[in-house]
TORKOL-4160 file (C-alpha; in steps of 0.2 Angstrom, whole numbers, padded with zeros to 4 digits, m for minus):
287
<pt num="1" X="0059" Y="m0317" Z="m0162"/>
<pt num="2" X="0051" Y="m0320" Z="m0143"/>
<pt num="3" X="0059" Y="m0305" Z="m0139"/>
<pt num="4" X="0058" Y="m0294" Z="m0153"/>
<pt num="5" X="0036" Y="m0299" Z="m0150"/>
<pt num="6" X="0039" Y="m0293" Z="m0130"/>
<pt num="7" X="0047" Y="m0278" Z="m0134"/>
<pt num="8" X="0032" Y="m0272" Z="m0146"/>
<pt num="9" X="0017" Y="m0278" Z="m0134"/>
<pt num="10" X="0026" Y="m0271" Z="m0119"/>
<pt num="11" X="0015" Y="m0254" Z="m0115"/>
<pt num="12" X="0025" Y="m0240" Z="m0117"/>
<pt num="13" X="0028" Y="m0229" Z="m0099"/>
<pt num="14" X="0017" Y="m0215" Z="m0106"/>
<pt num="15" X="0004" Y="m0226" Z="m0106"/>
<pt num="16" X="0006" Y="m0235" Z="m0090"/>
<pt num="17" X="0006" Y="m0217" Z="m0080"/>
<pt num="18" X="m0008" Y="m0209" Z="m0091"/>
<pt num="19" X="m0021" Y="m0202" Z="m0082"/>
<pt num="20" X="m0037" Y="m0200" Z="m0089"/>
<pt num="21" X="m0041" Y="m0181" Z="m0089"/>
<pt num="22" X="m0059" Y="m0178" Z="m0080"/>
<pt num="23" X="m0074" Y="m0174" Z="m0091"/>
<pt num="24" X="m0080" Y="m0158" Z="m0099"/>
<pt num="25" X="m0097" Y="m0156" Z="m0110"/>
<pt num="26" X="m0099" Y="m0136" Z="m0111"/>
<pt num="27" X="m0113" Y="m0135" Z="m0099"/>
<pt num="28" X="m0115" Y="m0120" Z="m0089"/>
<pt num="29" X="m0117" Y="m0120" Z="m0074"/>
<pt num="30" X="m0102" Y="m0135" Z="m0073"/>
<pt num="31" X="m0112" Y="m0151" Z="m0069"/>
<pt num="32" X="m0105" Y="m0161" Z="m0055"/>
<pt num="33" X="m0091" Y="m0173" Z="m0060"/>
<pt num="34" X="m0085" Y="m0163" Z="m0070"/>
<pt num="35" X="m0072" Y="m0149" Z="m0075"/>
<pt num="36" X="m0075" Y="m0131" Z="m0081"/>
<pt num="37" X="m0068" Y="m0126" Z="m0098"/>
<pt num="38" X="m0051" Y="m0116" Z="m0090"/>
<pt num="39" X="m0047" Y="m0132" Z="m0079"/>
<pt num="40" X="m0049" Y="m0144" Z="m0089"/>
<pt num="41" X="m0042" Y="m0136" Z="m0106"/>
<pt num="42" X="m0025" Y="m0133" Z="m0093"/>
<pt num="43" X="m0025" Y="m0155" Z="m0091"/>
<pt num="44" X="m0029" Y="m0155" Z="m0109"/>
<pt num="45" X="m0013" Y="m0144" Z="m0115"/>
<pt num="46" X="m0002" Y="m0153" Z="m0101"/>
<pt num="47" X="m0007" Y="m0171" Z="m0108"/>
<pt num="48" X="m0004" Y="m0163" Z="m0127"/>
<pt num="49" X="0013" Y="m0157" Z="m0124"/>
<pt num="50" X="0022" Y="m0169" Z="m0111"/>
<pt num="51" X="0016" Y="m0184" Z="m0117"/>
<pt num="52" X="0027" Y="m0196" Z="m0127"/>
<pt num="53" X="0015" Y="m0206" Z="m0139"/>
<pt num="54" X="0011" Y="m0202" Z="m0156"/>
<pt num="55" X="m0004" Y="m0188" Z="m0159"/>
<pt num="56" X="m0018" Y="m0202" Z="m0167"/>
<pt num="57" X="m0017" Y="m0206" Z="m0148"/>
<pt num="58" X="m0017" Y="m0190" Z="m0139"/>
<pt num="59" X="m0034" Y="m0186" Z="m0150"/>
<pt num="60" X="m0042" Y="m0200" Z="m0145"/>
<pt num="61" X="m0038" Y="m0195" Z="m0125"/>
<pt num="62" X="m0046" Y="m0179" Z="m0129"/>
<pt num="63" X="m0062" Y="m0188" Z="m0135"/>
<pt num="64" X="m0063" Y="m0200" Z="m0122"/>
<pt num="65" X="m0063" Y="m0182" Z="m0109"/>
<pt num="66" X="m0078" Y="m0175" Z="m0118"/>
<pt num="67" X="m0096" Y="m0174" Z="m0120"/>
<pt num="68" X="m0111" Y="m0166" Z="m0129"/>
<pt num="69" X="m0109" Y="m0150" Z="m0136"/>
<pt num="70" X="m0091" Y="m0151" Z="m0132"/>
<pt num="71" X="m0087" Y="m0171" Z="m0142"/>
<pt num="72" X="m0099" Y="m0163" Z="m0156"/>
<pt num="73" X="m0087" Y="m0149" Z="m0161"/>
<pt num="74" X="m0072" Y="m0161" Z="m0163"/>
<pt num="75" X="m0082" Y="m0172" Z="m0172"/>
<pt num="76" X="m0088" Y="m0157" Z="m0184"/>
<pt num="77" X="m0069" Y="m0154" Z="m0186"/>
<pt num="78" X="m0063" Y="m0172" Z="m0189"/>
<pt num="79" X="m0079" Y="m0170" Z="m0204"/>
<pt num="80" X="m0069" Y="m0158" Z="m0211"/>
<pt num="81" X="m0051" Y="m0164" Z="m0207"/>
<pt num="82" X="m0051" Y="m0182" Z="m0203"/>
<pt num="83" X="m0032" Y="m0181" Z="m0197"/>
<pt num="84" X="m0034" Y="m0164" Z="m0188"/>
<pt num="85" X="m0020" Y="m0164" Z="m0174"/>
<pt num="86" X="m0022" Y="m0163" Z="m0158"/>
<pt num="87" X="m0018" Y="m0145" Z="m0156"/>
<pt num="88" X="m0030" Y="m0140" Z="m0169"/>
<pt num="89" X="m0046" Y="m0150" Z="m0158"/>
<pt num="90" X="m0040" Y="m0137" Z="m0142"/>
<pt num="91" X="m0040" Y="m0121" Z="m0152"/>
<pt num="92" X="m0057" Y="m0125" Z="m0158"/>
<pt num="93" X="m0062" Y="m0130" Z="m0143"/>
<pt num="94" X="m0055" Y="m0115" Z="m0134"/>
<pt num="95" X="m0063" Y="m0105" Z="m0149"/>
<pt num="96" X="m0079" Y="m0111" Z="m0143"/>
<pt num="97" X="m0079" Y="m0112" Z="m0126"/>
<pt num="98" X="m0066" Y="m0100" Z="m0121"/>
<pt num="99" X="m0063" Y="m0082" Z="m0117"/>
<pt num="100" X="m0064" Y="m0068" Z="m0129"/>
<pt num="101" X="m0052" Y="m0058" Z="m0123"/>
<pt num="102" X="m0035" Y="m0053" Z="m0133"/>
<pt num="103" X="m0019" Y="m0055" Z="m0126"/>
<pt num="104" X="m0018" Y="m0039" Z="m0120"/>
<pt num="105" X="m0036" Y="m0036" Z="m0111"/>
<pt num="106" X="m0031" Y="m0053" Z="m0100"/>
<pt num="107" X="m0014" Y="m0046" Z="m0097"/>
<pt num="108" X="m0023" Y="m0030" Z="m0091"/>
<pt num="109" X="m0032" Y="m0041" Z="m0079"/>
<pt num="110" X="m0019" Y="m0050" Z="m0073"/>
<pt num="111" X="m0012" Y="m0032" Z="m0069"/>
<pt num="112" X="m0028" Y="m0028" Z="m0057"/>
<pt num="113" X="m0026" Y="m0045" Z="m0049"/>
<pt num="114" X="m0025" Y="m0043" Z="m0030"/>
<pt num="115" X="m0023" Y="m0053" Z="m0015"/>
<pt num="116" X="m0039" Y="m0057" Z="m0006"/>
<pt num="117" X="m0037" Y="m0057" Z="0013"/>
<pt num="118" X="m0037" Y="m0073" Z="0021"/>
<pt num="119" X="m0031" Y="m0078" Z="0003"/>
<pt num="120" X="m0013" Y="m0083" Z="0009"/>
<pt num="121" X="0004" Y="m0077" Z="m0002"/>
<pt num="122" X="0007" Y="m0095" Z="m0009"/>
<pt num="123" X="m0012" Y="m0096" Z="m0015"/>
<pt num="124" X="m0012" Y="m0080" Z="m0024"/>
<pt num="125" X="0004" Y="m0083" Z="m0030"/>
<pt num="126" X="m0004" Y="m0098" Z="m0040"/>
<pt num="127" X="m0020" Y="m0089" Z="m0046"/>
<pt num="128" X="m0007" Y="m0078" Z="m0053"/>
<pt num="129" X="0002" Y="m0090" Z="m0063"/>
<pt num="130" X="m0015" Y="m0097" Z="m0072"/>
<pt num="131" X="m0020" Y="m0082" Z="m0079"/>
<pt num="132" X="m0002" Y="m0079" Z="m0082"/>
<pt num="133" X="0000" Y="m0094" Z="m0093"/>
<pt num="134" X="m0016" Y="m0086" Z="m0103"/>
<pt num="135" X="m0009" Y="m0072" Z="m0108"/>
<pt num="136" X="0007" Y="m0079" Z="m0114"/>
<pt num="137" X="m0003" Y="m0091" Z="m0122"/>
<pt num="138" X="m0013" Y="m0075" Z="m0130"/>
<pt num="139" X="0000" Y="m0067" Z="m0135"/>
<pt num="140" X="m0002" Y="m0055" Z="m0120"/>
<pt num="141" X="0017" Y="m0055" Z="m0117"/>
<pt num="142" X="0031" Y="m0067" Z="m0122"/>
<pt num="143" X="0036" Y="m0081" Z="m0113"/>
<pt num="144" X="0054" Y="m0073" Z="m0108"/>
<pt num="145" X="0046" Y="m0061" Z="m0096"/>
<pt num="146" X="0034" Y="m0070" Z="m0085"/>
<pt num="147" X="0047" Y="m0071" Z="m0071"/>
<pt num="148" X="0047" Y="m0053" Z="m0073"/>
<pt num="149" X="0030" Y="m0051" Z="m0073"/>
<pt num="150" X="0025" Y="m0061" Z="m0060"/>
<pt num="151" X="0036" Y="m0055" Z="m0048"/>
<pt num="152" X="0034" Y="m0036" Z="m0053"/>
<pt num="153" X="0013" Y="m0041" Z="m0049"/>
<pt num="154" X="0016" Y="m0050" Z="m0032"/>
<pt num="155" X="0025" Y="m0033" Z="m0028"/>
<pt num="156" X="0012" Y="m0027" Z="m0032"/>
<pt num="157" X="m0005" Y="m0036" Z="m0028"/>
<pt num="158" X="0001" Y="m0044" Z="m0011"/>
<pt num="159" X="m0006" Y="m0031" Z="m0001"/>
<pt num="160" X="m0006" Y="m0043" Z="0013"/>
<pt num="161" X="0011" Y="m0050" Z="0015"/>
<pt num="162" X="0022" Y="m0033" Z="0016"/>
<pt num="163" X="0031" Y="m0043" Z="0028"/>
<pt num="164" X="0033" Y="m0057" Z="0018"/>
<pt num="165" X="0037" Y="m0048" Z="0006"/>
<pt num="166" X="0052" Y="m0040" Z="0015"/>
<pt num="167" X="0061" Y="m0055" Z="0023"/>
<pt num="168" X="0061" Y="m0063" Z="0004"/>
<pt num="169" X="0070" Y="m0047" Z="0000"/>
<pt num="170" X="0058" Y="m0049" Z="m0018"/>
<pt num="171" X="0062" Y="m0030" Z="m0023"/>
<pt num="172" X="0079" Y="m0032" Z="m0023"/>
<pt num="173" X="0075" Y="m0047" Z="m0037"/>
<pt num="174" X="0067" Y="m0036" Z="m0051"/>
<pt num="175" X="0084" Y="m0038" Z="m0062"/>
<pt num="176" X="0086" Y="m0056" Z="m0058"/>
<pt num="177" X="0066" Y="m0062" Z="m0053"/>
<pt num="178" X="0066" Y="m0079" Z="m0049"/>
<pt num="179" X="0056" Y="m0093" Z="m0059"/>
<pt num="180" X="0038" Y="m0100" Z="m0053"/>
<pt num="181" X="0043" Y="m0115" Z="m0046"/>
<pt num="182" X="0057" Y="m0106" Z="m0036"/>
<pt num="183" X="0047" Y="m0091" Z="m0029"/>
<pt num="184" X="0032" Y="m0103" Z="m0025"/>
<pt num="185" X="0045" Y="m0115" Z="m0013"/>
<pt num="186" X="0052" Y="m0100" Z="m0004"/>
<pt num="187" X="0034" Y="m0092" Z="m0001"/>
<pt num="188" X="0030" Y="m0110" Z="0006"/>
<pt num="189" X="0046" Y="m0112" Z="0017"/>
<pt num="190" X="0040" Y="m0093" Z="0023"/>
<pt num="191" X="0024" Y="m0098" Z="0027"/>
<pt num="192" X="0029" Y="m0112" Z="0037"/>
<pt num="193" X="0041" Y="m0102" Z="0046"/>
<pt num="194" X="0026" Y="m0090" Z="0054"/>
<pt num="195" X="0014" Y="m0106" Z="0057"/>
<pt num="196" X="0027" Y="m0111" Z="0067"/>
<pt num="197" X="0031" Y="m0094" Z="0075"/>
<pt num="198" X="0013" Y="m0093" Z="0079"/>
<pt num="199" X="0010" Y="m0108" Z="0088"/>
<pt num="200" X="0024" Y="m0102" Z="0102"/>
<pt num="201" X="0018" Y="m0086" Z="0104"/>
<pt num="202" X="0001" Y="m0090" Z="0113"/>
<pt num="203" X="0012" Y="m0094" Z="0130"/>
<pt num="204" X="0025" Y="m0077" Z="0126"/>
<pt num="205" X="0008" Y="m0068" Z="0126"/>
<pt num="206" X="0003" Y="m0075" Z="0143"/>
<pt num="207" X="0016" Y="m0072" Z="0152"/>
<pt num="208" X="0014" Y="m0051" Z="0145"/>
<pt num="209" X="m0004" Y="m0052" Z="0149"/>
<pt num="210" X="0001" Y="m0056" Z="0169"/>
<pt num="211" X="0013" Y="m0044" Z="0168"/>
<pt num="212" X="0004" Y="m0030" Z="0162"/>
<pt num="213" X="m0008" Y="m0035" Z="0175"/>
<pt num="214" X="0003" Y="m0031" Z="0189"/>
<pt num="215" X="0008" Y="m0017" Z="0180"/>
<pt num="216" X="m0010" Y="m0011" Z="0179"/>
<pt num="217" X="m0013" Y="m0014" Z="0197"/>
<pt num="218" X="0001" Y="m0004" Z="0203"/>
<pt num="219" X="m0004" Y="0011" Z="0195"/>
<pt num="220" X="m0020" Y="0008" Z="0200"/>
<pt num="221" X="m0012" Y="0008" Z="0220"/>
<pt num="222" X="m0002" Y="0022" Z="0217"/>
<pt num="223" X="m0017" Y="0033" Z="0208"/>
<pt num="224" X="m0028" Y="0029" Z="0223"/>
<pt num="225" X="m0015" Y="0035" Z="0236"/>
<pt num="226" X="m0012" Y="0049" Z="0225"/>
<pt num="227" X="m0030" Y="0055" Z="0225"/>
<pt num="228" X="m0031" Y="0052" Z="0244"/>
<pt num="229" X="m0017" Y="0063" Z="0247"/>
<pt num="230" X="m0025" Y="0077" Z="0234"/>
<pt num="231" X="m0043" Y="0074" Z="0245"/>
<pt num="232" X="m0033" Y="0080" Z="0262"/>
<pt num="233" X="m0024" Y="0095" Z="0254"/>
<pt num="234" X="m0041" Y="0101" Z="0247"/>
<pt num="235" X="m0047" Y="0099" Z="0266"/>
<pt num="236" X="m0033" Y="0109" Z="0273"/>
<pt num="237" X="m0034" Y="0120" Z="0261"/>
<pt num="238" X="m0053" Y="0125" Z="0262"/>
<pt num="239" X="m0051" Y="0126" Z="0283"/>
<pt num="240" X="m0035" Y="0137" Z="0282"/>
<pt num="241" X="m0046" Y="0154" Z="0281"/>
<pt num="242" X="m0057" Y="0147" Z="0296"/>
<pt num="243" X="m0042" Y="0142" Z="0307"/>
<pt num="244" X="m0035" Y="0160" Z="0302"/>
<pt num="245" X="m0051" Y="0168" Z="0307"/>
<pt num="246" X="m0052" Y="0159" Z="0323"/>
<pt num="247" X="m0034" Y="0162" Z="0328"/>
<pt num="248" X="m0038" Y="0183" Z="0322"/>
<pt num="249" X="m0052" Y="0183" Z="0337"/>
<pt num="250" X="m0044" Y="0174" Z="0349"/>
<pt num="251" X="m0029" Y="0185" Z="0349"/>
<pt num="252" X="m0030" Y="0200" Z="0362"/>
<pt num="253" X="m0035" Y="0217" Z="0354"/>
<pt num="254" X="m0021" Y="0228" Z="0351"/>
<pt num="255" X="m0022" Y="0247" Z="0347"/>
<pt num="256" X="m0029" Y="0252" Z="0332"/>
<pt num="257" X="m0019" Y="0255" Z="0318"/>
<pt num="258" X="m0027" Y="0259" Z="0300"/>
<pt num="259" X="m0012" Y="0253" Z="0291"/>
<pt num="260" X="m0014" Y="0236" Z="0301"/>
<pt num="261" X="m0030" Y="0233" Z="0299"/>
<pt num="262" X="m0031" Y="0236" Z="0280"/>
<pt num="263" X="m0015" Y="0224" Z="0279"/>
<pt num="264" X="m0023" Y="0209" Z="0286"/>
<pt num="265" X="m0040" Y="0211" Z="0278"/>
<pt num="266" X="m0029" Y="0213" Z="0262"/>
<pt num="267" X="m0019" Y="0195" Z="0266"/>
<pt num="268" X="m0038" Y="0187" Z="0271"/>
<pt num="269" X="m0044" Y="0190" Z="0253"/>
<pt num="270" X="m0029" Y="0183" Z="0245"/>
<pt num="271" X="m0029" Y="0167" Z="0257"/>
<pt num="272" X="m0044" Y="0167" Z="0250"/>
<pt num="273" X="m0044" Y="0170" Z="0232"/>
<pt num="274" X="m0028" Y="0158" Z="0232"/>
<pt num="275" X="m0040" Y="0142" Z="0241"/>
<pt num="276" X="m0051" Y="0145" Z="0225"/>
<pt num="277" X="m0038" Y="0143" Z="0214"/>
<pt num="278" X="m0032" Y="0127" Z="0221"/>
<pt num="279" X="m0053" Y="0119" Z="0224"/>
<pt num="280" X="m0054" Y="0123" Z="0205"/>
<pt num="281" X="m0037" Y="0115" Z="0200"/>
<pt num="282" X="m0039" Y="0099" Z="0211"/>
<pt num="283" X="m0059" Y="0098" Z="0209"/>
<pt num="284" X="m0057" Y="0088" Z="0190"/>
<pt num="285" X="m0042" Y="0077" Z="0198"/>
<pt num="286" X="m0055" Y="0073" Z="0208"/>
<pt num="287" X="m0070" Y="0066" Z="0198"/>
């Protein structure tokens, strides 16, 4: 008889873990303290359909979450159905306070939905799945492809992580996409991977910067040297037709010879013509 009397005043485990779901009253803008509609319908369902106890019970944790406008239309519908289920409070409420759009207007946003650099791959992935969850929950699409569709939209809106992307090898998935909870772990695990990767290459990038350093100097050395040796050409080149000259009148006059003459005034003007050539092509190498 003890027993038996322990057994029935022992609380249940769905009790003893319940967590009271935070508190919504249908004001906009969200007062502080409290949850806007999409959050905390989401508790709401998840209290609904994992809990254990009986419905008389998950109605009364539904009121206990609410206020004003909000507690007054499960009231109104208790009026009218003093048993009403647990199920039937959140569809009025969502009729109340939830979005108008059909199944297939959220599934065409959730189509649009792109990642928003420095929005990180995991993070989108899980704004994602909560509009996800609303469109199924519309009707949008069937429960049996949201892997599909989740994975084809990360595909797509990821705009971000291409290398990510890649090294999951995700297009090579579309016939076999993996679930949410599988894809979120090994977009986590990846993510880690290239904190960790980052955090060693600061010193690998010092040691290129030093190196690309010397690198930089040496060219520099060797540009300079360069220009010097182009600087004594351009002098040699422009005393060549006076050094000639000089060496012409300093030589002892020879008989005349027409021929001769008309020869060497022919080589001057090409010596010449050929040292403006060279001023003109080494002038800019100079500057």
């Amino acid at each position: 008889m003890v027993s038996s009397l322990l057994k029935t005043s022992k609380p249940s485990n769905d009790s003893v873990s319940y967590r009271r779901i935070r508190l919504f009253s249908g004001v906009l803008p969200t007062p502080g303290g409290e949850e806007s509609f999409d959050n905390w319908l989401e508790q709401a369902q998840l209290m609904v359909e994992e809990s254990e106890c009986a419905d008389k019970e998950k109605r009364r944790r539904l009121m206990e979450s609410l206020k004003g406008t909000a507690l007054e239309i499960i009231k109104s519908a208790r009026v009218t159905d003093p048993d009403v289920s647990s199920a039937k409070c959140l569809e009025a409420l969502e009729n109340a306070f939830g979005t108008a759009e059909s199944g297939e207007d959220l599934y065409f946003s959730f189509r649009m939905m792109r990642q928003q650099p420095p929005e990180r791959l995991s993070e989108f992935l899980r704004r994602l799945e909560q509009l996800l969850i609303r469109v199924v929950q519309r009707g949008g699409i069937s429960a049996d492809h949201m892997d599909k569709a989740r994975l084809e939209q990360v595909l797509r809106g990821a705009t971000a992580s291409d290398l990510m992307l890649v090294n999951l090898r995700l297009r090579e998935r579309r016939e076999n996409p993996p679930t949410f909870l599988q894809l979120l772990k090994e977009v986590r695990s990846e993510e880690e991977y290239e904190i960790s990767r980052k955090k060693l290459n600061p010193s690998v990038q010092c040691v290129l910067t030093r190196q690309e350093v010397e690198t930089r100097q040496a060219e520099i050395q060797s540009l300079k040297s360069e220009v010097r040796e182009l600087k004594s050409m351009v002098a040699s080149v422009v005393k060549e037709p006076i050094s000639t000259v000089q060496e012409c009148a300093e030589q002892k006059p020879t008989p005349f010879d027409p021929e001769l003459v008309a020869l060497k005034k022919q080589v001057k003007r090409l010596q010449q013509k050929l040292a403006i050539k060279k001023l003109n092509l080494m002038l800019p190498l100079l500057k």
